[in-house]
C-alpha positions as a Markdown table, in Angstrom:
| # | Residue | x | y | z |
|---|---|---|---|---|
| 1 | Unk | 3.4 | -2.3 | -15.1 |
| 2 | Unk | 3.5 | 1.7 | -13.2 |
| 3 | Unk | 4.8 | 4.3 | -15.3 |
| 4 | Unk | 6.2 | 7.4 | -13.8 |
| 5 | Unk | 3.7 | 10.2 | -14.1 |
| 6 | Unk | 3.6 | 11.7 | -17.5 |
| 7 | Unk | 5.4 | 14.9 | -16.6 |
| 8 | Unk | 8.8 | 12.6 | -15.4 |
| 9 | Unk | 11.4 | 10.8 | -17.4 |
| 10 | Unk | 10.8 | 6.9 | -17.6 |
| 11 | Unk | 11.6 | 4.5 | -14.7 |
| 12 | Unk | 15.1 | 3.3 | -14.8 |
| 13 | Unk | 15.8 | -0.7 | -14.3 |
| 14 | Unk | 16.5 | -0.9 | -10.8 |
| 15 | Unk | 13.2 | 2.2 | -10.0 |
| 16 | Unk | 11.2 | -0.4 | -12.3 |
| 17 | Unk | 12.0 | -3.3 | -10.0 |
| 18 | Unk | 10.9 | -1.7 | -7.3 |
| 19 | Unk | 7.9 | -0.7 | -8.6 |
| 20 | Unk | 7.1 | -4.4 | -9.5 |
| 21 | Unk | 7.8 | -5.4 | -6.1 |
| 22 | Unk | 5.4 | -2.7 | -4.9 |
| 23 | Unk | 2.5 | -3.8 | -7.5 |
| 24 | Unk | 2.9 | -7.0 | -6.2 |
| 25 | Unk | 2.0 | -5.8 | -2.8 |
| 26 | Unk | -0.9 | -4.1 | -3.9 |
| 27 | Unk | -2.0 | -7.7 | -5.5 |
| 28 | Unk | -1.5 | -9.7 | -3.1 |
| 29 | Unk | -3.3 | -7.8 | -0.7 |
| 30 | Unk | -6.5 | -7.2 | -3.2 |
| 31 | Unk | -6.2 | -11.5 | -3.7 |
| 32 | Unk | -6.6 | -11.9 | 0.0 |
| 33 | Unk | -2.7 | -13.8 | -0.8 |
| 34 | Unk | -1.5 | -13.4 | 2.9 |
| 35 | Unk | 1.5 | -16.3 | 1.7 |
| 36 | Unk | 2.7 | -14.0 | -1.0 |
| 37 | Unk | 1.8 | -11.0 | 1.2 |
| 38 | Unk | 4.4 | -12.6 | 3.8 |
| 39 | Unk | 7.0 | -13.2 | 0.9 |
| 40 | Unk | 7.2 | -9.6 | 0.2 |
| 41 | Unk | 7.9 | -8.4 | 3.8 |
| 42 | Unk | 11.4 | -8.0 | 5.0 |
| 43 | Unk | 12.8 | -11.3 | 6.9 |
| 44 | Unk | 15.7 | -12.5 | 8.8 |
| 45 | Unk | 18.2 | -10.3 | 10.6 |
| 46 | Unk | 16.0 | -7.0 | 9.4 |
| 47 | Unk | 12.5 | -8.9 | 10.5 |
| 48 | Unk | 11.8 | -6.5 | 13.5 |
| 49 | Unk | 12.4 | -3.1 | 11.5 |
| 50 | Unk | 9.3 | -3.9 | 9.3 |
| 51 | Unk | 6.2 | -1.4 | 10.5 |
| 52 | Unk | 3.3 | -0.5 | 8.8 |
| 53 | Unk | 1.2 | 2.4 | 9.1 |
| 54 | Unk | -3.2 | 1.7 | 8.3 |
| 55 | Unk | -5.0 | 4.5 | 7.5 |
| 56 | Unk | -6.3 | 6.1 | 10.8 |
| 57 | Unk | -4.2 | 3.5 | 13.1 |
| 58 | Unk | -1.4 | 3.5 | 15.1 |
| 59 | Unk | 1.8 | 2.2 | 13.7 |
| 60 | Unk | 2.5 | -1.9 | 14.2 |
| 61 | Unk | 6.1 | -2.5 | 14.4 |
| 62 | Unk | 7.8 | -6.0 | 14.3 |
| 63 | Unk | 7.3 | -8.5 | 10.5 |
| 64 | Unk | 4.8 | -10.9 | 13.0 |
| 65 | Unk | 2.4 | -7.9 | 14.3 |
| 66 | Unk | 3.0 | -6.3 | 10.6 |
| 67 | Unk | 1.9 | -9.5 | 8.9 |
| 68 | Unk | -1.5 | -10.3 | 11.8 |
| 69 | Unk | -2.1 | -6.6 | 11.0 |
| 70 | Unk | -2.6 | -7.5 | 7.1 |
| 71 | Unk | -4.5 | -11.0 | 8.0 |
| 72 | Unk | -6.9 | -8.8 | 9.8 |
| 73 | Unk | -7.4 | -6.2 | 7.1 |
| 74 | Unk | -7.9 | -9.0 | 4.6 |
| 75 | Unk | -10.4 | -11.1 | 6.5 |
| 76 | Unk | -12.9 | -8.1 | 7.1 |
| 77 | Unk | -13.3 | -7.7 | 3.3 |
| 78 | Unk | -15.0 | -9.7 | 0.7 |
| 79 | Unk | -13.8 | -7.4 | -1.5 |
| 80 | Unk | -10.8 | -4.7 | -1.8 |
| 81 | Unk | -9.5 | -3.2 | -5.2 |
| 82 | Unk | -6.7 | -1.1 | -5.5 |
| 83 | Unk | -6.2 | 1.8 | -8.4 |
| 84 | Unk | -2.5 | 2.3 | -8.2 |
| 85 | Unk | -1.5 | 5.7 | -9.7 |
| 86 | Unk | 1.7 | 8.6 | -9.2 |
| 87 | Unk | 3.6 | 6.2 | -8.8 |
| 88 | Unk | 7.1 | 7.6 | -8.1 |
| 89 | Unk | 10.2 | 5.6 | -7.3 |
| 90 | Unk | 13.7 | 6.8 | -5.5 |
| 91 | Unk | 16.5 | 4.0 | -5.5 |
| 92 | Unk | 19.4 | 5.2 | -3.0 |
| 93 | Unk | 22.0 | 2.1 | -3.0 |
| 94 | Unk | 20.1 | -0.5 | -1.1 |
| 95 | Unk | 16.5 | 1.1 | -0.2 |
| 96 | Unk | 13.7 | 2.5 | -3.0 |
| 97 | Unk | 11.2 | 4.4 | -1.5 |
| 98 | Unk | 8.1 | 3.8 | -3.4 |
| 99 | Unk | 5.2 | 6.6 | -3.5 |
| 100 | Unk | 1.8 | 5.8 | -4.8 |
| 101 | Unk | -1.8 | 7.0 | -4.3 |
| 102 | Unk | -4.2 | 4.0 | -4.0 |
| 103 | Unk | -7.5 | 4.8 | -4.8 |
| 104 | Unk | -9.2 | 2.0 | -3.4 |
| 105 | Unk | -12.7 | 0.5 | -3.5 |
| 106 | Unk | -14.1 | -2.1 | -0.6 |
| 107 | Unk | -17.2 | -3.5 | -0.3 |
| 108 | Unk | -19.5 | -2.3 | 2.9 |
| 109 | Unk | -20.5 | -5.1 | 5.5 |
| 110 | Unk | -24.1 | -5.8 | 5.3 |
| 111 | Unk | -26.4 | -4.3 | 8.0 |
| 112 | Unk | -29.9 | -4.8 | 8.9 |
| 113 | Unk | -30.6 | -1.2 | 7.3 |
| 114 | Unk | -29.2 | -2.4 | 4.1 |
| 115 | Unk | -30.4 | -5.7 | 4.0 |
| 116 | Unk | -29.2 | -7.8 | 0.6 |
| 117 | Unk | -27.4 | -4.8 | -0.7 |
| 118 | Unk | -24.1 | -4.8 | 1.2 |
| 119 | Unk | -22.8 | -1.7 | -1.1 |
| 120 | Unk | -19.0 | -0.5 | -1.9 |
| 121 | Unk | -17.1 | 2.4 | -0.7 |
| 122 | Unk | -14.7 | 4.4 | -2.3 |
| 123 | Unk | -11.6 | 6.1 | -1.0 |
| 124 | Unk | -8.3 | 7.5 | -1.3 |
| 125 | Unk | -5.0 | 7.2 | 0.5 |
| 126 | Unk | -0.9 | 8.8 | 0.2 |
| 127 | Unk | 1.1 | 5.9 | 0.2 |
| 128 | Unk | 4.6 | 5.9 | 1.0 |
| 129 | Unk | 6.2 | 2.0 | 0.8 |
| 130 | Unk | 9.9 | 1.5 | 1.4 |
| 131 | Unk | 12.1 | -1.5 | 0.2 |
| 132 | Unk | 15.7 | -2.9 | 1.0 |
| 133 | Unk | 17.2 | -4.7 | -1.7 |
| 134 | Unk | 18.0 | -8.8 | -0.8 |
| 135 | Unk | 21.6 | -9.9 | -1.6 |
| 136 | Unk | 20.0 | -12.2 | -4.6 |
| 137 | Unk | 18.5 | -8.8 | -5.7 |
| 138 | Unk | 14.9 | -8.7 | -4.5 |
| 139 | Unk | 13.0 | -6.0 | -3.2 |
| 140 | Unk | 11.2 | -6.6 | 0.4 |
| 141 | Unk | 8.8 | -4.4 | 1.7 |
| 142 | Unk | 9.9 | -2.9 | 5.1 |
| 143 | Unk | 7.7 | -0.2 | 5.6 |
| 144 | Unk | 4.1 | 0.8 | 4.5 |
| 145 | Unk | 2.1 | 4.1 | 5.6 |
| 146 | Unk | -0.6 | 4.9 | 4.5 |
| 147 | Unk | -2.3 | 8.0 | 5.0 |
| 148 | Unk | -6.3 | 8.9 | 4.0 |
| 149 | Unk | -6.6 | 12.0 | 2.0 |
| 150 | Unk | -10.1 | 13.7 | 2.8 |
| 151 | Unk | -11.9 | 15.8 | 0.1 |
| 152 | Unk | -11.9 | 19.5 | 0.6 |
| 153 | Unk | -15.0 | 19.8 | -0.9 |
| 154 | Unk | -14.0 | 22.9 | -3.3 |
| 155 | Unk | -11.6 | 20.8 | -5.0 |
| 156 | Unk | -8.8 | 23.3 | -5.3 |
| 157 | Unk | -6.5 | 21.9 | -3.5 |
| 158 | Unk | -6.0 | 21.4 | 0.7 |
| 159 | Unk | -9.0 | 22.7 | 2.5 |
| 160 | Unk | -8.6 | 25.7 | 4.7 |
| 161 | Unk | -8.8 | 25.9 | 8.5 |
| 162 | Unk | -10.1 | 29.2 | 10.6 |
């Protein structure tokens, strides 16, 4: 189960639901699950203001183009793994806003340079994923954006521009 970073007080109830909700999302993805991918997206009357954000791409708006763009993510991978960590929760009455860095590791597709060794890639993304509490009390993912986050290469923090 996420923990709030060391340096903050423990998650409450209702922030530790959330964050369940959110590792859930983060599994179901990494399982290739695109059933319980769909049960965690927001439905019915709130369907359409479901977007999602993929590192690098434009924004997909609408729970059908938001669930397609998932499908496709998960059927160019034979292998995704997410490390989930900072995770940070805000409950505000009906919404949590859920803020995570996923460190994630993907296999490469294989190429004729490469031969048998397809190989894995590494990377690192903000994530910001933003739920609306059902009436029977779950949380349903209505947003996702997810931003890469590019080394500086001196490791002290942002890199600087000229």
């Amino acid at each position: 189960m996420a923990q709030p970073p060391v340096d903050e007080e423990p998650f409450t109830a209702e922030q530790a639901a959330a964050a369940h909700a959110n590792e859930a999302f983060y599994q179901a993805v990494e399982d290739g699950d695109l059933d319980s991918v769909r049960a965690l997206w927001i439905n019915g009357e709130h369907a359409e203001t479901a977007h999602c954000v993929h590192p690098g791409q434009p924004a997909v708006h609408g729970r059908s183009k938001v669930l397609m763009s998932w499908a496709v993510v998960m059927s160019r991978l034979s292998y995704l793994q997410f490390f989930i960590t900072d995770v940070r929760v805000v409950v505000s009455g009906e919404i949590a806003v859920v803020t995570c860095v996923e460190n994630v590791l993907t296999d490469l597709p294989h190429s004729s340079e490469t031969a048998d060794a397809p190989g894995f890639a590494g990377g690192r993304a903000e994530a910001t994923n933003v739920f609306r509490r059902t009436a029977d009390g779950r949380w349903l993912l209505f947003a996702h954006h997810s931003s890469p986050v590019f080394p500086s290469g001196n490791g002290d923090g942002p890199a600087e521009t000229a």
